[in-house]
Each structure stands twice: as C-alpha cells, then as structure tokens.
N, C-alpha and C positions, 0 to 999 in steps of 0.2 A: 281855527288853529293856524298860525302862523306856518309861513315853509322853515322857519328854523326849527321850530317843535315838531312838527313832521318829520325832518329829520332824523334829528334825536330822538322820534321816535321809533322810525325806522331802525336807526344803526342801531340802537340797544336791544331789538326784536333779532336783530341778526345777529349780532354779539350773544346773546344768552342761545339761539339756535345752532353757535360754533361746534359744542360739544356733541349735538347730533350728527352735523356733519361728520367730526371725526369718529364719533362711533361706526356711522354706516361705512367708513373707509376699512376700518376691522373690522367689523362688523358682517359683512357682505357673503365674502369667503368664509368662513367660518359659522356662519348660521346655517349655507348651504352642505356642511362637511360634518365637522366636528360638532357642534350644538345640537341637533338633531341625532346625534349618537347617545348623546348625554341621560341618566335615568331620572325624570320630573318630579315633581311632587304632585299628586291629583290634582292641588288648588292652584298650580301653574296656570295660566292666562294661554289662549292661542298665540301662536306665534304674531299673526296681525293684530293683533291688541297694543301691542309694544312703538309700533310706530306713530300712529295715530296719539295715542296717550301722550306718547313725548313731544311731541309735535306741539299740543297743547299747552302743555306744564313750561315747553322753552317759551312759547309765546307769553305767556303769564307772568312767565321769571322778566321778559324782556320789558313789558309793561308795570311790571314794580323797579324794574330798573332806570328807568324812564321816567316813573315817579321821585326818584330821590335824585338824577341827575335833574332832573326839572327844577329842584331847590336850591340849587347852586351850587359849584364843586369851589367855591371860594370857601365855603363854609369846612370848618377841617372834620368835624363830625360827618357831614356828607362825603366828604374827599376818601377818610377811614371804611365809611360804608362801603362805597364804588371800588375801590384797593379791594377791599376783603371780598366782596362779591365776584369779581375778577380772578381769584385766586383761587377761590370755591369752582369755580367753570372750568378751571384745570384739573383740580382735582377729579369733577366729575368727567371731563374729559378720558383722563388717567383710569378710569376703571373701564371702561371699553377697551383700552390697550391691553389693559390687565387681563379681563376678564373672555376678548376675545382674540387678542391682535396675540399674548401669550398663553392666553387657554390655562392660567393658573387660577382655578377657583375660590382658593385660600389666600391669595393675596387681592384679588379683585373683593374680597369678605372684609378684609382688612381696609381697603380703599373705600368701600361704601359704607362702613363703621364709622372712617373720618368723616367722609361727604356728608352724612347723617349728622353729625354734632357743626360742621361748615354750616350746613343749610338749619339749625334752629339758630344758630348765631347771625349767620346774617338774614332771617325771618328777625329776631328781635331788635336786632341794628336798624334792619329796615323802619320797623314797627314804630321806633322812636324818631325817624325822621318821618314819615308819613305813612300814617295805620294801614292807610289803601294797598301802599305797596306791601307792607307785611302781610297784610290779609293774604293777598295777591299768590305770597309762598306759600302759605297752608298745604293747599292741594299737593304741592312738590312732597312737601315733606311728607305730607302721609302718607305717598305711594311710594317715596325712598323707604320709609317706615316696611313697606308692605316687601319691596325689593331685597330688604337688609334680610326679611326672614327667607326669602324663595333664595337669596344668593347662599342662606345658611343651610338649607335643604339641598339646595346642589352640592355642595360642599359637603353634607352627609351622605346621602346618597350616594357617590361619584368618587 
C-alpha cells in the first residue's frame, strides 16, 4: 500500500471515529450522573458494551469510506456519496448532544430515526460505488436498528 493510501486511510478511520469523540465529550458527565438514573429496558446491553461496539462500527464506517474515496472524488457519484456520508457523521454526531449533552430522550428518538434512514442511504450509495464498502455498513445499521428500539424503550420508560 502506498503512503498516499495509507493516508486516506488513516484520515477517513478518524473522520468516521469524529462522532465518537464528540459523543464521549457528552457523553462522559452524563453517563456518570444522569443515565445511570434513567429506567432500562432488560435487553439493554452493559454499559461497557457501548464503547467497544462503537469503536468498531466507526472503524468499519471509516474503511468503507476509504473504499469509495479510493475511486475517486473526481467522479460526481462518488463526490455525492463522501457529501452525504459526511453529513450523516453529524447527524450521528447530533444525537449524543441530544441524547446526552441535553438529556432530551424524545428528540435524540427523533435524531436516530433520521440517522437510521442516513445510514441505509448511504449503505446503498455506498453499495453502488463499491459493494465492499456497503457491505462494510451493515453491521452499523443493524445495531442503529437495535439503538432506534432501546432509544424507543427509554423514551417509554422515562
């Protein structure tokens, strides 16, 4: 592998791990305080489950991003993909603010509903510039999948 793919591969692994960081910036406070007050749902995950798993999913997200910036951002189909994917990582940025940074369960519900329909869109945008990197999303979306329902149980619950 060349040092320019290296690179790009690097920065797109930290680019897609953006949103973890700024989760753990909300995140931090608020897991120790208010989250742990919060009433669960029994098929809630340990609290250390959530780090490691994301951990994961950004690195996956960042190596299909890495795949379609790999094909060229001259190309406008790939140019649209890397825009939308971009935009999607604020989004999910955005429900950590939501969800812990203002402790509104109902709107962080609303933000992962989006994030959810973001991440099949660009899983299928991916998909059509190189399958690899769609592949790559799956795992994301099914655990947003899994997220969409525990954020809908806190939201009853709470």
């Amino acid at each position: 592998m060349r040092s320019k793919n290296i690179l790009k591969l690097a920065s797109s692994i930290t680019l897609a791990q953006s949103p973890g960081f700024i989760g753990a910036l909300f995140g931090v406070s608020s897991m120790s305080i208010w989250y742990t007050t919060l009433t669960k749902p029994s098929f809630s995950p340990p609290d250390w489950v959530f780090g490691p798993v994301w951990f994961i999913l950004y690195t996956l997200m960042g190596i299909a991003l890495y795949l379609v910036w790999h094909r060229g951002l001259s190309y406008r189909r790939v140019q649209f993909a890397f825009s939308f994917f971009l935009v999607h990582l604020g989004v999910n940025a955005f429900w950590s603010v939501a969800f812990f940074g203002m402790q509104n369960i109902a709107l962080a519900l609303l933000v992962i509903l989006l994030l959810w329909v973001l991440i099949l869109l660009s899983t299928l945008l991916f998909w059509r510039i190189d399958s690899r990197a769609g592949a790559l999303l799956l795992p994301y979306l099914l655990w947003v999948s899994f997220a969409v329902y525990l954020n809908y149980s806190l939201f009853s619950l709470n």
